[in-house]
N, C-alpha and C positions, 0 to 999 in steps of 0.2 A: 204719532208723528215723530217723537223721540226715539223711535226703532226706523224709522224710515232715514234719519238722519245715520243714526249708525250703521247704519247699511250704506252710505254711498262709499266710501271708501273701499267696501266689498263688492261692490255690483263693479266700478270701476275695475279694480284688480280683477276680476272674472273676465270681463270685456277684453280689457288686453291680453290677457293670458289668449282668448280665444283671438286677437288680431295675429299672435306670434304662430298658433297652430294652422291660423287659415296661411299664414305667410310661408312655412314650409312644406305645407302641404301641394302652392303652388310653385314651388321651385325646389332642387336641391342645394342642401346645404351650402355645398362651396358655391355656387352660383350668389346664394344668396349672402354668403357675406362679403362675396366678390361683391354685388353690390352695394352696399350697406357702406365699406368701403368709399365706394365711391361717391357717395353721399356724402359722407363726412367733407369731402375733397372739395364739395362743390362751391362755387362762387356765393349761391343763395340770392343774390339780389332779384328783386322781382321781373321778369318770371323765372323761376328757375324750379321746373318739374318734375318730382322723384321718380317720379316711374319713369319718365324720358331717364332719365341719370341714370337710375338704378335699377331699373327694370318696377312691377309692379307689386311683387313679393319681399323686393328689399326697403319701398315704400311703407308698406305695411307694418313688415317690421322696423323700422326708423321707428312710423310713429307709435309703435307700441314701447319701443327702450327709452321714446325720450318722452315720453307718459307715466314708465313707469318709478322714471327718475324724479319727476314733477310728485309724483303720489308718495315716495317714500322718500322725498323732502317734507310732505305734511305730514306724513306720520312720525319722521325723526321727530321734528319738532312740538309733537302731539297740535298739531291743530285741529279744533273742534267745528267741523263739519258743518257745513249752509248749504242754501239753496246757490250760493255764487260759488259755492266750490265746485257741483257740478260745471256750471258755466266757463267755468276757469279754469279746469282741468279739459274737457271738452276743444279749450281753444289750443291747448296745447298739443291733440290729437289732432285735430283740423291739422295745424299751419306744420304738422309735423310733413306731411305730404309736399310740401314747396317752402321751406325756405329753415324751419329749425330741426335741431339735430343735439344728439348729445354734447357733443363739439362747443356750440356756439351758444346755449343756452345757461352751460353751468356760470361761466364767467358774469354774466349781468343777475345769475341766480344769487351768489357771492357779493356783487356790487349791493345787493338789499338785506343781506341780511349784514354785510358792515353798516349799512344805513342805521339800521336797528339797533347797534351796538351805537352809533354816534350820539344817537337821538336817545339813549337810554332807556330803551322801551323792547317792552316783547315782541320778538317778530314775528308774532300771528297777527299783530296787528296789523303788518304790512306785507305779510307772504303773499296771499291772493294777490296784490297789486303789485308783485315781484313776478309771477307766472306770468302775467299778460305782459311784464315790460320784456320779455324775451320775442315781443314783435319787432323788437330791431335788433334780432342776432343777426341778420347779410350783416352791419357794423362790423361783426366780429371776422368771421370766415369772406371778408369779400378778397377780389382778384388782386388787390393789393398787399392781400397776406398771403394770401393759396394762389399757387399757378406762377409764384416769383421765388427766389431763393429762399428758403429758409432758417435767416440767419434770429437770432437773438432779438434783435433789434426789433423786426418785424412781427415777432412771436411776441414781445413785449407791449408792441405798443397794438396789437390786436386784442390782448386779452385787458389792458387797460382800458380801451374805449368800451368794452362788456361791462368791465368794473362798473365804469361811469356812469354812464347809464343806468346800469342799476340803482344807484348811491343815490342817484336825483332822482327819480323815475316817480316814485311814490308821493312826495309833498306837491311835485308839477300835475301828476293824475289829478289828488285829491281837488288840488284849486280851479281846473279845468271843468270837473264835473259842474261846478256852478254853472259854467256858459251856459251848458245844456239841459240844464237840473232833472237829467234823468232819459232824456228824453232819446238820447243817442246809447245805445245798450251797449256800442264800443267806445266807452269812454276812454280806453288806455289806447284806442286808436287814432283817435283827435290829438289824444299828450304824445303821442307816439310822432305822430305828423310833423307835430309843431318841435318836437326835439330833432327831427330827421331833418328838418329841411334848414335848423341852426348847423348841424354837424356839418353836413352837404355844404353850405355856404362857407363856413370856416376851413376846412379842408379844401374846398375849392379856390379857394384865394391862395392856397400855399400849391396849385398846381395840383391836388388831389383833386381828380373828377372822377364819380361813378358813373357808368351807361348802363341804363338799360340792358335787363336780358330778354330773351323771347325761345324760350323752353318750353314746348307745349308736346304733351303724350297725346298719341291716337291708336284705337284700335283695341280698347278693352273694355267699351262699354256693357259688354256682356259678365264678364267676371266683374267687373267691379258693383255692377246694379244688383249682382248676384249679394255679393259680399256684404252691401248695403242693408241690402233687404233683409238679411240673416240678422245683421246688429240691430235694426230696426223691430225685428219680431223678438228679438230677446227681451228687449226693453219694455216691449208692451207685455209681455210676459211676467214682469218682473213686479212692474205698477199692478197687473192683476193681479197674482199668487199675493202682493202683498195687502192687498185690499178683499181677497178673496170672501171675505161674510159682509162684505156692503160693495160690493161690484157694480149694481145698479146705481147705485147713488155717487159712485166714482168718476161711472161715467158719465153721468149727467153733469158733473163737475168739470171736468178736461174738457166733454164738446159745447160750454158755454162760456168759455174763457174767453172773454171779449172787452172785460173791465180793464179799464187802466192801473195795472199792479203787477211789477215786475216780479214778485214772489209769489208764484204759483203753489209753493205750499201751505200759503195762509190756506187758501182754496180745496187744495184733493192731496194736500201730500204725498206719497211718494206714487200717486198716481200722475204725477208731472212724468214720467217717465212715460206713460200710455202715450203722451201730448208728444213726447222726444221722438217717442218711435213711429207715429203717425205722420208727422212732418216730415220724417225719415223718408219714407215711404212716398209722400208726396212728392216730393224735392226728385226723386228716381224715375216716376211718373212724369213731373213734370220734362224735367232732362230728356226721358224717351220719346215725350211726342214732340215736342220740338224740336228732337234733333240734333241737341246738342254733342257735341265728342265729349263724354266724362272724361278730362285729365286730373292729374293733382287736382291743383288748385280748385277742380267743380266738389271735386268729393271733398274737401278743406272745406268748401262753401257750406257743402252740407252737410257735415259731421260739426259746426259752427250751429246754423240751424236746430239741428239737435238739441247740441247740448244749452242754447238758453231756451230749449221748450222748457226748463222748467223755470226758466228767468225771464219772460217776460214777451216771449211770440209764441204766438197760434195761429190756424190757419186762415182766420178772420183778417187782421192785419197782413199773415204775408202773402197771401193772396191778392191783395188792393196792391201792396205794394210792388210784388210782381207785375202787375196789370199796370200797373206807371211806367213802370220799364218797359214793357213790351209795347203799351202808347209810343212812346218817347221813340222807338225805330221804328212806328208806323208815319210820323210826323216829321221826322230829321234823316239826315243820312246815314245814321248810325246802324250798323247790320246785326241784328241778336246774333247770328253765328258768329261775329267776331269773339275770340276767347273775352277778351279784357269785359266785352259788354257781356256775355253769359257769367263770368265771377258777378260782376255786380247785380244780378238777375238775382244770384241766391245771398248774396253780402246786404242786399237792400235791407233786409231782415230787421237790422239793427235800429231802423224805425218804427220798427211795430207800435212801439208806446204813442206815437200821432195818431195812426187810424181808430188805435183801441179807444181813446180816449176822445178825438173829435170828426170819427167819423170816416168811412172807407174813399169818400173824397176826396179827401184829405191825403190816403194813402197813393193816392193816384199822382195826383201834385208832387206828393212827397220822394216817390219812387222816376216820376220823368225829371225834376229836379236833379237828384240824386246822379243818377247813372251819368249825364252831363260834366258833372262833377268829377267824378271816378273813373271816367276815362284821362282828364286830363291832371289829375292832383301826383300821378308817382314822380312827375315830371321833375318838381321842384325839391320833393322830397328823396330823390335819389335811386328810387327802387327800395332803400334801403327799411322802408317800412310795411310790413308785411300788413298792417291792419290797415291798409290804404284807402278800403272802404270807411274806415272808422273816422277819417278825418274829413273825408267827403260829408258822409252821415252829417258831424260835427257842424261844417257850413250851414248845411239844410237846414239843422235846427234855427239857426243863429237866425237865417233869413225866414221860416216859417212861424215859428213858435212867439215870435213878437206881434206878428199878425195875430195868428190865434189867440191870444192874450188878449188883443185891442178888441179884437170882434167881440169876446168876452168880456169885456168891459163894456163896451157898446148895449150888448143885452143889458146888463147891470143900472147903466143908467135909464136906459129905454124903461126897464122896469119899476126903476126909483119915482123918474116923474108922473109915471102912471096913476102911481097911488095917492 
């Protein structure tokens, strides 16, 4: 297990190294930092689509430069390797396809590690919870800084609100996880919410309003489920080569992950990988026969997916909780082919720990809940938070998980007077 740990940092760097070759291989060079470019440019507020902006090979590589910034921030730092690093670095790869960028990430990267220096503490203790707070870089790069002159002032007070954010980001997560005590896998997307929808409200009383964008790529379903599939078979590749003299026994490990335990490597260690690249695969299947248009944001979805197969879903829970969602637009007006309800199709994800824990009913509940949610929450929060499923999630918990409890308690006593 201690080799399997030292090895993410390598399996990662491989991964993107092969996101940058698949990325030139479909485009030429100047093409492709012609787009790349214009990524940088973009507003970022949700939606806002790299392969619509950039084309699909400058998406690619976006998220492989602001991946590979993220990963050699943990190794400056020497940070020691977990099962949430995967997860954490993963989301950085996801959200790199719609909305972060080398650009908008460094600055609230900076706002936590002065956190670090304030608080007098090492910052590994807070780097992992500095990656996922770059779900509100649109803050940084929105149409209030980009697309208006470029003076001082504007450049100034763009890279300050990143600062900010950063600076807080970390002590607001950690007190938020309580709400949910686990149970919501995007915890920095609930802190994230609840930060976006203070900034949004303050900024909008001085006349700052963000809108909504509505950026959506179509017509690469084929390369893209190609490209998926490819990352998805490395990974399983990876979990076996490195398990190779108990393979059997690995895999009985990965395809019975249904326990409530967000660390998959107490379980099959760096056979979580198998579990990455399997949901991979599903998430591509699943996309194909429904129908859906893979843009950014589906493949953000499912390169998210992924990367907490080794934190905490499998296909037990996102299965059920898929199946809530796709309830939920058999019962209401809501149409699965709308983009926003297909993101939330593969973002529901982040419940997984409900169904594992109390049952694929539960997931059902949990995921027609959900999506309700996630279509209407960017509203208040501005766009400007890209983990927007995360604070939907967040809700769900708040209003299920005390139910769950009581019912649990109910058994408790039902059993007490028995005896």
């Amino acid at each position: 297990m201690d080799k399997c740990f030292k090895n993410i940092h390598q399996v990662y760097f491989i991964t993107m190294l092969f996101f940058i070759v698949s990325a030139v291989a479909l485009e030429p060079s100047w093409q492709l930092i012609d787009g790349f470019i214009a990524i940088l440019q973009a507003p970022d507020i949700l939606i806002t689509d790299y392969i619509l902006v950039g084309g699909l090979a400058s998406a690619i590589f976006n998220s492989a430069i602001t991946s590979l910034l993220a990963l050699g921030m943990l190794v400056y730092f020497k940070h020691k390797p977990s099962s949430a690093t995967i997860s954490n670095l993963w989301l950085i790869t996801a959200f790199a396809f719609f909305g972060k960028n080398p650009l908008n990430v460094l600055p609230i990267f900076f706002g936590g590690w002065l956190y670090s220096k304030f608080m007098r503490q090492d910052f590994n203790i807070s780097i992992l919870t500095t990656l996922v707070a770059a779900s509100l870089s649109p803050a940084v790069t929105q149409k209030i800084f980009i697309g208006t002159e470029w003076d001082i002032i504007n450049i100034t007070f763009a890279i300050s609100i990143g600062v900010f954010i950063g600076f807080i980001f970390d002590p607001i997560a950690k007190n938020i996880f309580k709400v949910h005590d686990g149970f919501n896998l995007y915890n920095a997307g609930f802190a994230a919410g609840i930060i976006a929808i203070a900034i949004t409200s303050i900024l909008g009383s001085y006349g700052i309003e963000y809108k909504l964008n509505e950026q959506w790529s179509s017509g690469n379903n084929f390369q893209i489920s190609i490209f998926i599939l490819m990352v998805s078979v490395w990974l399983i590749f990876i979990g076996m080569y490195t398990h190779s003299n108990d393979i059997g026994n690995t895999l009985r490990r990965v395809f019975s992950l249904r326990k409530y335990q967000n660390d998959y490597y107490t379980q099959c260690g760096c056979g979580c990988y198998i579990n990455m690249g399997v949901l991979g695969i599903f998430c591509v299947l699943a996309a194909n026969i429904i129908g859906f248009e893979i843009s950014g944001p589906l493949v953000g979805g499912t390169f998210t997916v992924m990367g907490f197969g080794a934190n905490g879903k499998q296909l037990y829970s996102l299965t059920s909780l898929m199946g809530g969602v796709l309830l939920a637009t058999f019962i209401s007006p809501l149409n699965i082919h709308d983009p926003a309800i297909a993101i939330a199709f593969f973002f529901v994800a982040c419940l997984s720990p409900i169904p594992a824990k109390y049952g694929w009913h539960w997931g059902l509940i949990a995921g027609l809940i959900h999506v309700h949610l996630a279509a209407t929450l960017a509203v208040p929060s501005g766009g400007i938070n890209l983990y927007n499923n995360g604070i939907a999630a967040g809700f769900v918990v708040v209003i299920i998980l005390p139910i769950l409890r009581a019912l649990d308690q109910r058994k408790e006593n039902i059993a007490a007077a028995g005896k």
